[in-house]
C-alpha positions as CSV (number, residue, x, y, z in Angstrom):
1,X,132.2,73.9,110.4
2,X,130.2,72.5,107.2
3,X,126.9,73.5,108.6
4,X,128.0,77.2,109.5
5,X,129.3,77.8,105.9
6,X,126.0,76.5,104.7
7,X,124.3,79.1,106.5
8,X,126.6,81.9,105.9
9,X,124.8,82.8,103.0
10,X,121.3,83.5,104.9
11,X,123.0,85.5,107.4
12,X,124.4,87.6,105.0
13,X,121.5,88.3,103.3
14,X,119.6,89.6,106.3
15,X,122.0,92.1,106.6
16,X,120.5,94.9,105.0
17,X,117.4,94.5,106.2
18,X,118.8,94.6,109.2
19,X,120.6,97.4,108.6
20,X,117.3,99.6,106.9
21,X,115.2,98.3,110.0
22,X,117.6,100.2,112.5
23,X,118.0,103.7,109.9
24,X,114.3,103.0,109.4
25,X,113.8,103.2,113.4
26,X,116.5,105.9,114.4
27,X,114.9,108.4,111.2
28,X,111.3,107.7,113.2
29,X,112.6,108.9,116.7
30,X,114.3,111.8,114.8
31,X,111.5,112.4,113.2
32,X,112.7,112.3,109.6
33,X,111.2,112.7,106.4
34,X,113.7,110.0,105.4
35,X,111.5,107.3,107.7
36,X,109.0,106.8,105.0
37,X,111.1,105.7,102.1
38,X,113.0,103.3,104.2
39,X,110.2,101.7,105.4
40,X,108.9,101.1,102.0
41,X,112.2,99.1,101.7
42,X,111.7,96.6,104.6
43,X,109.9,93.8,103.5
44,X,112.1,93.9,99.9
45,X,114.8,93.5,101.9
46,X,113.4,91.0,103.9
47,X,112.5,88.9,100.7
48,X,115.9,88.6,100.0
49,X,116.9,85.3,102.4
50,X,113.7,83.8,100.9
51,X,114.8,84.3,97.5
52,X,118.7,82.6,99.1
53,X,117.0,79.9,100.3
54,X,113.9,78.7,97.7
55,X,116.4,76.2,96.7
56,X,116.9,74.8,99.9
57,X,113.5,74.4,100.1
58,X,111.8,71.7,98.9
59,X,107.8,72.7,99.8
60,X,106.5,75.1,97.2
61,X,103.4,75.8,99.1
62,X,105.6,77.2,102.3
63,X,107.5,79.3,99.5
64,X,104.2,80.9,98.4
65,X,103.0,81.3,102.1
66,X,106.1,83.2,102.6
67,X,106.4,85.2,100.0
68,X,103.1,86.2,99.7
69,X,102.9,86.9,103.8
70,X,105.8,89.7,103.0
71,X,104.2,91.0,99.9
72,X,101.0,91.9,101.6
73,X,103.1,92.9,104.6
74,X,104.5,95.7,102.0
75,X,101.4,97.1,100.7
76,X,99.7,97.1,104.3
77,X,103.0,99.0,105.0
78,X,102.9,101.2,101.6
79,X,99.0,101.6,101.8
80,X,99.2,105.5,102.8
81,X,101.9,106.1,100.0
82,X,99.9,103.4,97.4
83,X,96.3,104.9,98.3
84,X,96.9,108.4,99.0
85,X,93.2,108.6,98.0
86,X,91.8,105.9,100.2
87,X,91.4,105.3,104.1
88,X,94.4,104.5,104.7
89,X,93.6,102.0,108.3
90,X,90.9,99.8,106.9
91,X,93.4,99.3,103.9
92,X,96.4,98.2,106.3
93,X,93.7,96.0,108.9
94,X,92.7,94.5,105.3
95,X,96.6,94.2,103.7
96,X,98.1,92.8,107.4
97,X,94.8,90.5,107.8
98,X,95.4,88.3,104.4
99,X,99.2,88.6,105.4
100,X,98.6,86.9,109.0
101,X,96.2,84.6,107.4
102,X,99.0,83.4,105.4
103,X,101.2,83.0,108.3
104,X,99.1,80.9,110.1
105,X,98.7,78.6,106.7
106,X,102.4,78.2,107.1
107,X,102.7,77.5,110.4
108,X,100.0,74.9,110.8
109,X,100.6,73.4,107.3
110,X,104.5,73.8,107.3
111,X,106.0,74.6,110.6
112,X,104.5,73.0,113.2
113,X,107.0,71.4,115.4
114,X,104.6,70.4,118.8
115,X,101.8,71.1,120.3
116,X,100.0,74.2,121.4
117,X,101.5,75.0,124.6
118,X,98.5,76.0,127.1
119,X,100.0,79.3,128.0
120,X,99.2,80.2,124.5
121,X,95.9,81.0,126.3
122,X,97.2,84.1,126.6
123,X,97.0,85.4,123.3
124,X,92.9,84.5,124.1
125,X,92.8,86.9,126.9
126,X,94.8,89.5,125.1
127,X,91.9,89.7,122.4
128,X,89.0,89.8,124.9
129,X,91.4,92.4,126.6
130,X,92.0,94.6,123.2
131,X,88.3,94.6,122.2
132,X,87.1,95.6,125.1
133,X,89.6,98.8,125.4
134,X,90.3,99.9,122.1
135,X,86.3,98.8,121.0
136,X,84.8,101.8,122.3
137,X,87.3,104.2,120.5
138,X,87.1,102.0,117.0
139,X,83.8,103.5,115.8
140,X,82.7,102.0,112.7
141,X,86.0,99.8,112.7
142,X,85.3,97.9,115.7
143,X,83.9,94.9,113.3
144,X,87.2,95.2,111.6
145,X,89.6,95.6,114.5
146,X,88.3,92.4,116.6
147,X,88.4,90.4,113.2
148,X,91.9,91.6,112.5
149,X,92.8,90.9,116.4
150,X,91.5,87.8,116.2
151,X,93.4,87.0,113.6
152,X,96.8,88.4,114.9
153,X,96.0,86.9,118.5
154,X,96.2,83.5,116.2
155,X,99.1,84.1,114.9
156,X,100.5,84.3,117.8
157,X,99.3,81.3,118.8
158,X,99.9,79.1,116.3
159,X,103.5,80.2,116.3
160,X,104.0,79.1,119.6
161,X,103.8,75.7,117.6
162,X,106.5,76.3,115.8
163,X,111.0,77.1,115.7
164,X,111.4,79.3,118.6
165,X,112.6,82.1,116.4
166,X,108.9,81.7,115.3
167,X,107.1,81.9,118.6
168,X,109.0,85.1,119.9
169,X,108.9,86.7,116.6
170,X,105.1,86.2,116.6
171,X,104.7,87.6,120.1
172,X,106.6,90.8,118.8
173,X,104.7,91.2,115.6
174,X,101.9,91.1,118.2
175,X,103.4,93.6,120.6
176,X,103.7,96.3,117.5
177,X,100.4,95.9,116.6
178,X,99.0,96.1,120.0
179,X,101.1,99.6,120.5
180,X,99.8,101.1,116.9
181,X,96.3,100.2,118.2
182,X,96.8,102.1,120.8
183,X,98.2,104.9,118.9
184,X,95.5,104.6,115.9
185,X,92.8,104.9,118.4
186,X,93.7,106.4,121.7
187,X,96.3,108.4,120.7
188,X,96.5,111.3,123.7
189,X,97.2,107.5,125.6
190,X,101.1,107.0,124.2
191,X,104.3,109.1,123.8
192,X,106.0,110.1,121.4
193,X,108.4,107.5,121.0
194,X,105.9,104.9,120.8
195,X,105.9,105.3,117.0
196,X,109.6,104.1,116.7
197,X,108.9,101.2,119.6
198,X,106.2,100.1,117.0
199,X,108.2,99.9,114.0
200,X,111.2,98.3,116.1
201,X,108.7,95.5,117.9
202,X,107.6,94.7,113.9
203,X,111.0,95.0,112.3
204,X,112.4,92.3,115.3
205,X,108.9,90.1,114.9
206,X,109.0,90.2,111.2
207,X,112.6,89.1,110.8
208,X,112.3,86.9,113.7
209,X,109.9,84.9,111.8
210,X,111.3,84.8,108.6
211,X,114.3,83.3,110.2
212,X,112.9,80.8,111.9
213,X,110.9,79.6,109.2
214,X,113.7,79.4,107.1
215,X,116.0,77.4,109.4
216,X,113.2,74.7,110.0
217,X,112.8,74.7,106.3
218,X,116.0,74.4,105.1
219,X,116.9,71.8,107.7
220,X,114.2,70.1,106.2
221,X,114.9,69.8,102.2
222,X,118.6,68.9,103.5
């Protein structure tokens, strides 16, 4: 009973993050102008059991990773609406790319639990797999697009290292990105509902691993 009061306050605060993620979706398959602003409030909202828990958590560093992880997160998210005047994919592969570099920080330096399981191979042949099918459609991208893949394909990986919330948030956040590839680059290839399966496969991997991370943190300063 003591430890599910003490944890009451984290599940409250994802609430409305919650709660914007599924408006956020819904507007998209409706098509709504509404969809933009309330994306522009996700990873706010997802801040807000970080900022419940910093003093449960003893390891400043992880803290920075974190935050820092969702704040890049945002403006890869914001970049079309930020930039108006500048191309607005090589500033979300750039925005996305510092924020997965700080997720793998974390989860090497702060949240690894066990050893790389060996299906985690997998996340290997999905980047030989992406390069070679959306390469020939990236055109002066393709450098940036396997960099970027390689480095989500790793954080996948190193997840799997990590709380289990981690690991299958990780494989999501790879799943959305692997579907708004797709729809960047081939996009006569995907129906229309793929935009609101991309948003819902990020706002699941996204929360997924900002939960995990802070239940193995938390447990940790205890």
């Amino acid at each position: 009973m003591q430890r599910r009061r003490q944890l009451d306050p984290l599940l409250w605060a994802f609430l409305p993050y919650i709660a914007v993620s599924v408006t956020h979706v819904v507007l998209l398959s409706l098509d709504s102008p509404a969809a933009g602003p309330t994306k522009l409030l996700l990873m706010p909202l997802l801040a807000a059991p970080v900022l419940v828990s910093l003093r449960r958590i003893r390891e400043r560093a992880a803290q920075a990773l974190i935050l820092g992880a969702l704040a890049f997160s945002w403006l890869g998210d914001s970049a079309g609406a930020l930039f108006p005047a500048a191309p607005e994919v090589p500033l979300m592969l750039m925005f996305f790319g510092i924020a997965h570099l700080a997720y793998i920080t974390l989860f090497i330096r702060h949240l690894a639990q066990r050893r790389m399981p060996r299906w985690a191979l997998v996340y290997a042949g999905w980047w030989v797999a992406m390069v070679a099918f959306v390469g020939p459609h990236a055109g002066g991208l393709l450098i940036a697009v396997a960099f970027y893949g390689l480095v989500l394909g790793a954080t996948a990986a190193f997840s799997t290292r990590c709380h289990p919330r981690v690991a299958i948030g990780g494989a999501f956040f790879l799943a959305s990105d692997t579907v708004l590839a797709l729809r960047l680059f081939l996009p006569d290839s995907l129906p229309a509902w793929s935009s609101p399966a991309i948003m819902a496969t990020y706002t699941i991997g996204q929360g997924l691993i900002i939960a995990g991370a802070l239940i193995a943190l938390r447990k940790r300063g205890a």
